[in-house]
MILO-692009 format. One line per field, with one value per atom (N, C-alpha, C): residue number from 1; x negated, y negated, z negated. Coordinates in steps of 0.05 Angstrom, whole numbers, padded with zeros to 5 digits. Layout:
num <- [NUM, ...]
xx <- [X, ...]
yy <- [Y, ...]
zz <- [Z, ...]
//
This chain:
num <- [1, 1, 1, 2, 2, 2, 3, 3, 3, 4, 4, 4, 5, 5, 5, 6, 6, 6, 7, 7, 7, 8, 8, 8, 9, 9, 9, 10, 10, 10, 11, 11, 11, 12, 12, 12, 13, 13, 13, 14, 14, 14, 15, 15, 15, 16, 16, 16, 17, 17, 17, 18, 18, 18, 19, 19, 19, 20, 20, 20, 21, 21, 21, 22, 22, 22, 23, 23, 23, 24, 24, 24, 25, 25, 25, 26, 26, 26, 27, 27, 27, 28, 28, 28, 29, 29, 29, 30, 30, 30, 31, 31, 31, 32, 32, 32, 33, 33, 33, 34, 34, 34, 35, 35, 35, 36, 36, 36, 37, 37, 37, 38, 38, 38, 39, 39, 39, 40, 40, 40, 41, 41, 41, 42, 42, 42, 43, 43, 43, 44, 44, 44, 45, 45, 45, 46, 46, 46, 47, 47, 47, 48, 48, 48, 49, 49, 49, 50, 50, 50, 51, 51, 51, 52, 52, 52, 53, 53, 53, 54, 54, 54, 55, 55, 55, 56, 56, 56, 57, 57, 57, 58, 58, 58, 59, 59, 59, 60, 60, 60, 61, 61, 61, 62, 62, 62, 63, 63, 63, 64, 64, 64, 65, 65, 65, 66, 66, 66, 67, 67, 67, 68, 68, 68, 69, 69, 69, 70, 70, 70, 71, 71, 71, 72, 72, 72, 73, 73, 73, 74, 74, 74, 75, 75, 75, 76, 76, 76, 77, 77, 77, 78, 78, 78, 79, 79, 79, 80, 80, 80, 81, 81, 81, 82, 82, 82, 83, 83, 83, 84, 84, 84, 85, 85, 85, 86, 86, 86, 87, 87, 87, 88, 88, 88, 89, 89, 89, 90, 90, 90, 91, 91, 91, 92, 92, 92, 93, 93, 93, 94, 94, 94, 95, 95, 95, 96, 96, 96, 97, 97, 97, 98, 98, 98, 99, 99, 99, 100, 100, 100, 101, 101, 101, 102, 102, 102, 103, 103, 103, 104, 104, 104, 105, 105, 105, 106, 106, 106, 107, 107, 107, 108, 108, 108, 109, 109, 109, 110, 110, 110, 111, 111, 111, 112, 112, 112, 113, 113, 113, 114, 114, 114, 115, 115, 115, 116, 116, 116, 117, 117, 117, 118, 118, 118, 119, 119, 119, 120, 120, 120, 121, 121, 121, 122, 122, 122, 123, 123, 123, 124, 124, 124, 125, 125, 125, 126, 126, 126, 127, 127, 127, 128, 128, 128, 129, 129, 129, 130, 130, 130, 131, 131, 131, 132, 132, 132, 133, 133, 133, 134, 134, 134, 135, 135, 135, 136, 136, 136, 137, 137, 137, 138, 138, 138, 139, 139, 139, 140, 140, 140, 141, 141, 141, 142, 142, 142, 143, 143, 143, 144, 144, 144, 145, 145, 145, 146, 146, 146, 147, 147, 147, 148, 148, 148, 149, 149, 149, 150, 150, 150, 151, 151, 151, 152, 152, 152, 153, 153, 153, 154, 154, 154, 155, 155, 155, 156, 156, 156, 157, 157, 157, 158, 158, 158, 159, 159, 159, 160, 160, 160, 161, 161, 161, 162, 162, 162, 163, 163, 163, 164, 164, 164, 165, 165, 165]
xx <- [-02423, -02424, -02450, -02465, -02476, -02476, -02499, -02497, -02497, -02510, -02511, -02498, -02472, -02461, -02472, -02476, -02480, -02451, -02462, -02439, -02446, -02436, -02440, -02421, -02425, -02402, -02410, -02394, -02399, -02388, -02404, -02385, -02383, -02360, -02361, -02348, -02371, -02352, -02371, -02371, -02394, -02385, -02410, -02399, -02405, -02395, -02397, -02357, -02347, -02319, -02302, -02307, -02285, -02274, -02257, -02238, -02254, -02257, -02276, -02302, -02302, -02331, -02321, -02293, -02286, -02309, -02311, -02320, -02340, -02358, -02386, -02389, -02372, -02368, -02360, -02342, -02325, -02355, -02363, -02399, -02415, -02415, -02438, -02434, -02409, -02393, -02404, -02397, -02407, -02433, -02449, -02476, -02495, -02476, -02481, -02487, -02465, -02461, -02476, -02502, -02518, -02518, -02494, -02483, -02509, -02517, -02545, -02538, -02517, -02517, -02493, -02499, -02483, -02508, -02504, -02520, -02496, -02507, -02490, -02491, -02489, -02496, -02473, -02491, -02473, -02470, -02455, -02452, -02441, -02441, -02424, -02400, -02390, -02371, -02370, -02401, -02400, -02403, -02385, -02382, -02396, -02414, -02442, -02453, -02463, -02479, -02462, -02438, -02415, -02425, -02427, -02429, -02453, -02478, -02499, -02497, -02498, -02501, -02480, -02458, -02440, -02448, -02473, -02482, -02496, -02504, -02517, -02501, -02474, -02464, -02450, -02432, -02411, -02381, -02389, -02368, -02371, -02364, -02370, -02335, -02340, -02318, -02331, -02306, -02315, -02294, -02304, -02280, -02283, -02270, -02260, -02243, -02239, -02217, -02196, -02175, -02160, -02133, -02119, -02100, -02078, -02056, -02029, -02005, -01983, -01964, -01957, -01978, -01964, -01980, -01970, -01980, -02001, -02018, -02062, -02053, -02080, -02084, -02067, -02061, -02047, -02070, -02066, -02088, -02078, -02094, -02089, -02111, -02104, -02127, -02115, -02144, -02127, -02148, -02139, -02160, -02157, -02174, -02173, -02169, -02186, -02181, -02149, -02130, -02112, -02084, -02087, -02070, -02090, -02072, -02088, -02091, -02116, -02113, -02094, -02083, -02064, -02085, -02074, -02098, -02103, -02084, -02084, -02103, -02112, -02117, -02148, -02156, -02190, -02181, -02166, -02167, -02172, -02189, -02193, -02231, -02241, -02263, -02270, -02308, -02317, -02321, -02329, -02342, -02314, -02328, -02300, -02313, -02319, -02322, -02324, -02295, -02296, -02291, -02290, -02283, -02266, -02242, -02225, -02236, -02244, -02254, -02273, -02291, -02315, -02303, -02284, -02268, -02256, -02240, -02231, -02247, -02267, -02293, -02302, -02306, -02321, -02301, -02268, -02250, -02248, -02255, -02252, -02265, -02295, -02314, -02322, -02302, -02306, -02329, -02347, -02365, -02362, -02385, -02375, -02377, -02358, -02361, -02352, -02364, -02354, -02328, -02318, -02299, -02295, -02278, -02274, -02253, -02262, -02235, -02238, -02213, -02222, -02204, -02215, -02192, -02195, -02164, -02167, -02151, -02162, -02151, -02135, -02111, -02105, -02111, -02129, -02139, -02122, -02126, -02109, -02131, -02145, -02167, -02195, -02197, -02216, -02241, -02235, -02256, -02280, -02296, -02327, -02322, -02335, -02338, -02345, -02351, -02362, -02341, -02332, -02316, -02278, -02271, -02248, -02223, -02202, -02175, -02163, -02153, -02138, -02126, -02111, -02097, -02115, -02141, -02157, -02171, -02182, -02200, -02182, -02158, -02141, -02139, -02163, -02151, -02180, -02197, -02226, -02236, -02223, -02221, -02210, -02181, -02172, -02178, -02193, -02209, -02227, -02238, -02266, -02262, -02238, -02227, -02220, -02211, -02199, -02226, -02248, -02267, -02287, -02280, -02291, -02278, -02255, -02238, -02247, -02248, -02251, -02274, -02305, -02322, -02320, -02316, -02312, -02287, -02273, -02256, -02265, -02286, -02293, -02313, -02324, -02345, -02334, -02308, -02298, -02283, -02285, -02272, -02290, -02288, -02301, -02304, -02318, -02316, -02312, -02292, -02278, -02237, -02231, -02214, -02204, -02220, -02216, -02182, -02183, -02158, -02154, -02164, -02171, -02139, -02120, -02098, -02081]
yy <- [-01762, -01775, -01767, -01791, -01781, -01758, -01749, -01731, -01741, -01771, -01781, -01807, -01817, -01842, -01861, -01890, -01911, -01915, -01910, -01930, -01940, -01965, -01976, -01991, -01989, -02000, -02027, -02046, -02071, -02078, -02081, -02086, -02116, -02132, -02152, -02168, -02191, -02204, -02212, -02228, -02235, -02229, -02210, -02195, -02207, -02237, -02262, -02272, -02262, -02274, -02250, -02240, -02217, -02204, -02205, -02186, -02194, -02213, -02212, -02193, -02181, -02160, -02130, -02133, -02099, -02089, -02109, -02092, -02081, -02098, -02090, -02067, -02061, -02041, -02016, -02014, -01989, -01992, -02006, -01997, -01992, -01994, -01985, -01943, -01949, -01924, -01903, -01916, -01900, -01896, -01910, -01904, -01884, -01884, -01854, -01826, -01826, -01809, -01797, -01818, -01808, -01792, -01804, -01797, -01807, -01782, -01784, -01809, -01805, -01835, -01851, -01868, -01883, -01903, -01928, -01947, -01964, -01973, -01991, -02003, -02040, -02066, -02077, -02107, -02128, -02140, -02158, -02186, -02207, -02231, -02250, -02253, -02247, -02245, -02276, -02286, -02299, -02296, -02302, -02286, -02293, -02307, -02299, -02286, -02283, -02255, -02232, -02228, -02206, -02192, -02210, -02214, -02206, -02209, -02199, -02175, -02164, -02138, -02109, -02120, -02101, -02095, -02116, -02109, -02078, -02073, -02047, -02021, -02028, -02004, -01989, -01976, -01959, -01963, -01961, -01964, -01975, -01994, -02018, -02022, -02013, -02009, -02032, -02043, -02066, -02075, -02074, -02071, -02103, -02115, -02145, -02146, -02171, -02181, -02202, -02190, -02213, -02220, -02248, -02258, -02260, -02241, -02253, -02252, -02241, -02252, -02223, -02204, -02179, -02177, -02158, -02148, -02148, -02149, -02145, -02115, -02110, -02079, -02069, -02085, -02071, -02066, -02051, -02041, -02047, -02063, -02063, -02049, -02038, -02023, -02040, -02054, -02067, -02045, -02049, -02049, -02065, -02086, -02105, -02115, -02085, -02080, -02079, -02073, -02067, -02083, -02102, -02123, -02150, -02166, -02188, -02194, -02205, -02205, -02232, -02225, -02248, -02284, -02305, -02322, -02331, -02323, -02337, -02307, -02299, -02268, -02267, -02282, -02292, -02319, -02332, -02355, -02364, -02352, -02363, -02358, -02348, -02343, -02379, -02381, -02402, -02409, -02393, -02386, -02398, -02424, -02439, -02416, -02395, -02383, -02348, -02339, -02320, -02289, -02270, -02241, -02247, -02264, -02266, -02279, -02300, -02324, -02303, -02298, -02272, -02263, -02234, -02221, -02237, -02255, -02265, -02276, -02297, -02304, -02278, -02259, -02233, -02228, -02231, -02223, -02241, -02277, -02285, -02291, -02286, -02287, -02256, -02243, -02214, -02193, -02206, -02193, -02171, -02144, -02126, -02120, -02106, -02096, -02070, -02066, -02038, -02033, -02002, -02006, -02009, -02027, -02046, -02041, -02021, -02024, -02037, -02055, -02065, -02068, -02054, -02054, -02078, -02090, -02112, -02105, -02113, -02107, -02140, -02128, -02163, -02167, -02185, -02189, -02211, -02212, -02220, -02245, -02233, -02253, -02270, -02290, -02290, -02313, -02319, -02336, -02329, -02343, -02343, -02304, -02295, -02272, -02242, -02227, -02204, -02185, -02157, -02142, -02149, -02126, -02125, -02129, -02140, -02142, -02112, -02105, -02071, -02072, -02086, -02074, -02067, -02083, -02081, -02049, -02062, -02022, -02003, -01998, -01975, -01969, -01975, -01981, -01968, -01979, -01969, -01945, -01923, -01902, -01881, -01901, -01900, -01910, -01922, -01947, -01928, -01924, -01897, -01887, -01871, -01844, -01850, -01875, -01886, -01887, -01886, -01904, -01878, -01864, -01824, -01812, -01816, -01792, -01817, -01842, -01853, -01846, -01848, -01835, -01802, -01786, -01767, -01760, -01774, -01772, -01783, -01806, -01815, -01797, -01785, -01760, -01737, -01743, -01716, -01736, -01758, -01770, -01780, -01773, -01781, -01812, -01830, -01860, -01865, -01885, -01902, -01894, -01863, -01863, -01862, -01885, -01885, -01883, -01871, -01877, -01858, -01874, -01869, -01859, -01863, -01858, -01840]
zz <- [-01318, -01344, -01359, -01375, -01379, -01417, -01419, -01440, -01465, -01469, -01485, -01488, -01485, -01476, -01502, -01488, -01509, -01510, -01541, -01554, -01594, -01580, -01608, -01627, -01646, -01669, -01691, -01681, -01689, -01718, -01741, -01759, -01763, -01760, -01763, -01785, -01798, -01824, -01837, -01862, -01877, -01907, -01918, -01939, -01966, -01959, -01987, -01991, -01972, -01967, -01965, -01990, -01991, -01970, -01964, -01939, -01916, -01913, -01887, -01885, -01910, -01914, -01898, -01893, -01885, -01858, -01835, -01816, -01822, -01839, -01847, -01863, -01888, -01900, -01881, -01868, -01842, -01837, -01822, -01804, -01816, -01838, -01860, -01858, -01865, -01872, -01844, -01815, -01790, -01800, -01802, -01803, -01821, -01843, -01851, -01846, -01822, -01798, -01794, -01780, -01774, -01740, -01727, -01700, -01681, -01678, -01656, -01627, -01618, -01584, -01600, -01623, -01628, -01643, -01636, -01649, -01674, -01700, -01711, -01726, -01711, -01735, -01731, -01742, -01761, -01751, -01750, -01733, -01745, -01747, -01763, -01747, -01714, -01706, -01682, -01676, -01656, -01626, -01613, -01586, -01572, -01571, -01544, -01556, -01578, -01595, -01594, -01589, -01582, -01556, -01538, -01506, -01502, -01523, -01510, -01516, -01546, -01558, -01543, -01536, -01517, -01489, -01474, -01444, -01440, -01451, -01449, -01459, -01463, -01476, -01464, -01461, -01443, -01471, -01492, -01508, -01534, -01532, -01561, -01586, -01601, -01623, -01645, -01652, -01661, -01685, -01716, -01735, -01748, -01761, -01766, -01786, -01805, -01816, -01801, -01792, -01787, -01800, -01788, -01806, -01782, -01794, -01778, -01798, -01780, -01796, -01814, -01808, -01831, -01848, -01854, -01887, -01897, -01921, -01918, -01923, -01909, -01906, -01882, -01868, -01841, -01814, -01808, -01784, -01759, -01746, -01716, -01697, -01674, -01663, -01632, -01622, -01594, -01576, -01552, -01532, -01506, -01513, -01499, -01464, -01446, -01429, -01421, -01435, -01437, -01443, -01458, -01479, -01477, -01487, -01493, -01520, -01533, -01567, -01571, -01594, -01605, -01611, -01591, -01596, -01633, -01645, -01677, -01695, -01673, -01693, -01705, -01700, -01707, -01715, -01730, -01736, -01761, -01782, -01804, -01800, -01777, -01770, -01766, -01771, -01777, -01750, -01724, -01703, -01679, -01661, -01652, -01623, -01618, -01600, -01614, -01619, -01624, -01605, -01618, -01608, -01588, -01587, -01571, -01550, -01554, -01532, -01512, -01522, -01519, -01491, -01499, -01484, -01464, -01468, -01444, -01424, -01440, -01413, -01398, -01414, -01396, -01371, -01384, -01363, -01338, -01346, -01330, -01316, -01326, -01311, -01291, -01290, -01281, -01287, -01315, -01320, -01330, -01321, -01339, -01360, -01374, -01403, -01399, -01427, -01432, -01443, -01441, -01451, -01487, -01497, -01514, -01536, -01566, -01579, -01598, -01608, -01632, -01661, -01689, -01705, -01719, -01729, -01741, -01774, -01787, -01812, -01828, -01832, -01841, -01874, -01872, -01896, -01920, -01947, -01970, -01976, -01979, -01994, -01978, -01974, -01948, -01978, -01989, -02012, -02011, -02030, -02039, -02064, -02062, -02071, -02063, -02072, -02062, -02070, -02053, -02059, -02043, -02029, -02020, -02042, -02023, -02036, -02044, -02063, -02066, -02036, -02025, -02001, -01979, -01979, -01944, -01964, -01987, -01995, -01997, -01997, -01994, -01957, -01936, -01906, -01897, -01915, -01900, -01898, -01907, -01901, -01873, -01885, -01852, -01825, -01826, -01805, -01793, -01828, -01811, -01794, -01807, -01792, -01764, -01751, -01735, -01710, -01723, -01708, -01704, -01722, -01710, -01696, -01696, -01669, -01643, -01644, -01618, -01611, -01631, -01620, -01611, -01617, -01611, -01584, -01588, -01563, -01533, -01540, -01522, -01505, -01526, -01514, -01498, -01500, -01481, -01457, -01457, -01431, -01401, -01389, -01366, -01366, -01359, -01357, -01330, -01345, -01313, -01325, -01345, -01349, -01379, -01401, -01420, -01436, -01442, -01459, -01481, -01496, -01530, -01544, -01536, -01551, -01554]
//
């Protein structure tokens, strides 16, 4: 393994549409850090720009607003290698080729990726405006936190036997 593993953290969302601004904020937040083998941008959340930015990595963490059927402010942590994402779980995204679509072409196309986690935060408010819903800003803390023990845990795992949990 090596000493310095790539890995990078995707914040994804556009920070004009409220709750959709979380990933960007959580990745703002990593980057403070200041975590010497961790790279970390933005993305609007389109999956061939997903697909490129993850080729070179060993471990790509990747935070989002999404919409299902629970609560706002509820945290999901997938890993995609692993599960399949829910297909309605990127569906208020503008992008008719999302995070999900992304992942599965890579799967079906047997290409490789790295290994892949990704939190989804269910968002309240998706409108024209700047600034989180009280339920997704009471989460981004925890998200952080979520997305530092994976880096950190990841650093003590050999690759090939990820398991973040």
């Amino acid at each position: 393994m090596k000493t310095n593993p790539k890995i990078i953290v995707i914040g994804i969302g556009n920070e004009f549409r409220r709750d959709d601004s979380v990933g960007v904020i959580v990745a703002r937040e990593v980057a403070k850090l200041n975590f010497p083998d961790v790279k970390v941008i933005e993305q609007s959340g389109e999956g061939a720009a997903l697909m490129e930015v993850w080729k070179e990595t060993e471990l790509a963490i990747m935070i989002d607003a999404v919409s299902s059927d629970n609560m706002p402010g509820t945290v999901h942590r997938l890993e995609p290698k692993n599960e399949t994402i829910p297909s309605n779980f990127f569906n208020y995204s503008t992008h008719a080729f999302s995070i999900a679509e992304a992942i599965e072409l890579a799967k079906a196309l047997k290409s490789e990726t790295p290994d892949l986690v990704i939190y989804g935060v269910d968002g309240a408010d998706f409108g024209s405006g700047e600034g989180l819903s009280e339920e997704v800003e009471k989460k981004v803390q925890d998200v952080l936190i979520m997305v530092i023990h994976d880096i950190l845990k990841y650093r003590q795992i050999k690759k090939g036997s990820l398991n973040l949990r």
